[in-house]
Phi, psi and omega in degrees: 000147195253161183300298179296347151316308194273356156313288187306303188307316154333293162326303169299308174321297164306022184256321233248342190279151199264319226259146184280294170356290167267359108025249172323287200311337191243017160281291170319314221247330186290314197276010196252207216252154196264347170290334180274346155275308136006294192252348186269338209238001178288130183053207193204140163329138203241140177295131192211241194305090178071354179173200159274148183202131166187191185266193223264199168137179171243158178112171174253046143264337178252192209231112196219165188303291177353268216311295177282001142283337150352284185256016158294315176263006142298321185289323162309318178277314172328299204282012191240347170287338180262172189257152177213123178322318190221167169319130187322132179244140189217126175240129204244165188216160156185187212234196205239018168295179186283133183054005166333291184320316193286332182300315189321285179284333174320318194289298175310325188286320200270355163280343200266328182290005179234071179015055168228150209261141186217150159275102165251150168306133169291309183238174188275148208241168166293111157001297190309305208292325203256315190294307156354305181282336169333294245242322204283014172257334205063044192286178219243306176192176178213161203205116176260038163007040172238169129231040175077227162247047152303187156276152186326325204250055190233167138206185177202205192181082165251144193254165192237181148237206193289345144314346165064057175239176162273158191268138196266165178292137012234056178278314209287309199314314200253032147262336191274348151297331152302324195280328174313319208251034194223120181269144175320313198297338191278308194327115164268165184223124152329185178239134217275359154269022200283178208256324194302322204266122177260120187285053185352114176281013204104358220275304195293312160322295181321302185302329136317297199285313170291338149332277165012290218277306148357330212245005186234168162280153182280126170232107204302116143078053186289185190254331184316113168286084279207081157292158151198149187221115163259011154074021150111024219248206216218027184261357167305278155309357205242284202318287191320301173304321179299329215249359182241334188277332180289351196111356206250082175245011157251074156238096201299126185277126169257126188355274194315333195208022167306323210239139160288133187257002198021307182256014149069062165277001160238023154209160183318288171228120156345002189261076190335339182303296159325105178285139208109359200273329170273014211282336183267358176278309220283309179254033161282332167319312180288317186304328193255347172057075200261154173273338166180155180234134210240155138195171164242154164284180190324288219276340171094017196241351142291150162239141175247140169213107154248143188238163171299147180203065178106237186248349190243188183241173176246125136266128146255175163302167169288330154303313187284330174236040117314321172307283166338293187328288223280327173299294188329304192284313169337282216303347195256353192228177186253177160085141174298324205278339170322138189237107187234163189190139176238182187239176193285221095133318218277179194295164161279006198286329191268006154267000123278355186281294164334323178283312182299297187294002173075030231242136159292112203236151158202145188272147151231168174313160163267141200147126158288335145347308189261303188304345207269333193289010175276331193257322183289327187238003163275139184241011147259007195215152180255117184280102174277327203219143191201145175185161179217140173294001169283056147061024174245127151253129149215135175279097214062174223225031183271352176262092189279019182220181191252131227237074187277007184254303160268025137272341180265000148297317158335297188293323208279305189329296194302317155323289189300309211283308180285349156276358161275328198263018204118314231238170187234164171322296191294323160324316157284351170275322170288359180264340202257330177293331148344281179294329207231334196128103183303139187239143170222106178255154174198192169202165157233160177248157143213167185231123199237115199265133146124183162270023164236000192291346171298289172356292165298315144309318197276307184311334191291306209295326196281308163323319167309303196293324181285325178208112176280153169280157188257005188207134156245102184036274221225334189266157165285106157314135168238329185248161127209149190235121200230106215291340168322315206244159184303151108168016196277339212036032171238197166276142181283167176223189184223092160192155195233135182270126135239134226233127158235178180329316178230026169208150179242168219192092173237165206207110196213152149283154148289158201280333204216010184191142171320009190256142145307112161257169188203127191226154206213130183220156169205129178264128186221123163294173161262115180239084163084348227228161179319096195287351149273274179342312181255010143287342168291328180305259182002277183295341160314260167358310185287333234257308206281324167288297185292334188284307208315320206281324210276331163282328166302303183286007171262330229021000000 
């Protein structure tokens, strides 16, 4: 795009933006360096995990009313491309960031004005609750207003379809070609009392809940002692409720991150991943002497879990409590047709668990995008289980997405049951290394910031590729594996494998952020020997793999 191109584009924008803010801004970006317009007015947010995600702002780099009426009305010329007996149904949602609510209804007027009929949830809700609503309406498609545990000044717009999974190639590709081909100035909006558009009264939350609560044995009045934190985020009330209809009626809330916030004040980023985002639940956990602390992100489709370990508390990872998890739900079901399923990135460990339980397991790309379609396009097996190491569980298959509200019902279940028996949560993660091997996982980041950090990502990976390393520290690379090219039996992807005796090694840019991850697992059997001593074995090994992979990705 030529500077004067992106002038006249500015220009439009600024005709068409409501908010003073972005106004300005594109005031500002008119009277600044023509490179920097250049680039604020070039393309659009491009779809990437399921939908847009970016920061709030004006032009169609950010995430502004223009833009998602936009691509409100790109989803609509999709969904008016298939045939349907009657108008089209879209059930829309949102979380409790800044304009969410406004993205929201923006989204219904501009779908009921191209005559498809939409549900919105009345107030902001979990992400599970809207994927939910997909499938329990039978909609057409869904649309969710969040950005998760983005950072504060983020929003987003992930879209699902009638599978009620999100949606995937090459659906993403040819709404954002309807979205190429759409200027701010065209979008018409209903008047948000229009007949198309219904205002759900609660009927589809109730309906959520009482699943939820479902998904456990009912335990009358347990004894289990409950921190939680949704981290400023919209999982308070829909958990709490959840979690009272199964029995679980000491859960204690913490104050300080109770109420949804947009702006996340006590902590640096929304994300339970991130260390310190808990640090004021944990130590309220300890004060109340809790048998465990559960929290979620803003949206609630995440789980964070620390448990007591002794005199001190544990985080765990997203493998340990995938792990747990996926024994609870084996050991508690039935049948050949059980389907459990992980991502390349997640531990090997839920491939013996599966093996052990008579259970069917497949690895997918990362993403629930990818984990949910194995349960979705098999007409024999039953998605009993799912998981990714970024802390997404789904438990069953009433969620076609991942559920931070019944995996942490779950997990509380799998707790009261080891705490009738004695025993603690990490006791049952050494019983399953006993039986399997101590696993051990970790990752590293790195972040390329600017307009060459794309550049610069592609060159590292060609590199990796061009001359792989010959060692994981001390050990012989024996496999590698490289997901680009066919024979991987996934769809290619741009991440690379490496694989010795006790240790693997994958190395991807992300799907959503400017970063290199380099994800790292090392396997040590138990022959006789201390199971905290050869977890100490174990993270040498992990430690000794991420530096070597992690000095490559430094050059």
């Amino acid at each position: 795009m030529s500077g004067d191109q992106a002038r006249v584009a500015a220009q439009q924008w600024l005709e068409c933006e409501s908010d003073l803010n972005n106004c300005q801004e594109i005031e500002a970006l008119l009277a600044g360096p023509e490179s920097e317009l250049i680039e604020r007015f070039t393309g659009h947010l491009e779809f990437g995990t399921a939908g847009l995600r970016g920061s709030l702002g004006a032009g169609p780099q950010r995430m502004n009313r223009s833009l998602v009426q936009m691509t409100a009305a790109a989803i609509a010329q999709r969904l008016l491309q298939e045939n349907h007996e009657e108008p089209p149904l879209v059930v829309i949602g949102f979380d409790a960031r800044t304009q969410s609510d406004v993205f929201a209804s923006d989204t219904a007027r501009v779908l009921a004005n191209q005559n498809v009929r939409c549900v919105l949830l009345p107030k902001a809700l979990p992400t599970p609750v809207l994927a939910f609503s997909v499938l329990q309406i039978k909609a057409s498609a869904g649309i969710m207003v969040t950005a998760s545990h983005n950072p504060r000044q983020d929003n987003g717009y992930k879209v699902y379809w009638k599978d009620g999974a999100q949606i995937n190639a090459p659906l993403d590709k040819e709404i954002s070609v309807y979205l190429d081909g759409i200027t701010p100035n065209e979008v018409k909006l209903a008047s948000l009392d229009s007949p198309l558009i219904i205002q759900d009264e609660g009927n589809l939350l109730e309906q959520y809940l009482d699943m939820a609560a479902s998904c456990v044995a009912q335990s009358p009045e347990s004894e289990l002692k409950i921190m939680y934190t949704p981290i400023h985020g919209v999982g308070k009330d829909t958990l709490v409720e959840v979690f009272a209809r199964a029995g679980f009626t000491s859960v204690h809330v913490l104050e300080e991150q109770a109420e949804p916030d947009p702006d996340f004040p006590t902590v640096d980023f929304p994300n339970p991943e991130v260390p310190g985002t808990l640090d004021l639940a944990l130590i309220e956990a300890k004060k109340i002497d809790a048998d465990l602390l559960i929290a979620n992100d803003p949206d609630a489709d995440r789980l964070a879990v620390v448990v007591p370990d002794g005199e001190t508390w544990r985080t765990l990872n997203g493998n340990e409590i995938g792990s747990l998890l996926a024994e609870h739900v084996l050991k508690s079901s039935e049948g050949s047709d059980r389907l459990a399923v992980t991502t390349i990135v997640s531990s090997r460990m839920l491939k013996k668990l599966a093996a052990h339980h008579g259970t069917h397991y497949e690895e997918t790309l990362t993403g629930f995008k990818w984990i949910m379609r194995p349960g979705i396009d098999s007409q024999g097996k039953n998605f009993v289980f799912g998981y990714e190491e970024a802390l997404g569980f789904a438990v069953g298959d009433h969620v076609h997405d991942k559920d931070g509200v019944t995996a942490a019902l779950v997990f509380a279940e799998l707790t009261a049951n080891a705490k009738k028996q004695g025993r603690s949560v990490v006791d049952c993660l050494h019983d399953l290394w006993v039986r399997h091997g101590v696993h051990v996982t970790g990752q590293m980041t790195h972040r390329f910031e600017g307009s060459e950090g794309s550049e610069e990502m592609t060159q590292i990976m060609n590199q990796i590729r061009d001359d792989p390393p010959k060692k994981i520290g001390v050990v012989d690379i024996n496999k590698v594996i490289d997901f680009s090219e066919e024979g991987s039996g996934l769809p290619p992807t741009d991440a690379v494998a490496f694989e010795a005796d006790e240790v693997r090694v994958i190395v991807r840019p992300s799907g959503t952020e400017p970063l290199i991850k380099i994800y790292a697992e090392a396997v040590v059997a138990v022959e006789g020997e201390n199971v905290a001593n050869l977890e100490e074995v174990a993270l040498k090994k992990l430690e000794e793999a991420l530096e070597c992979l992690d000095d490559l990705v430094k050059g």
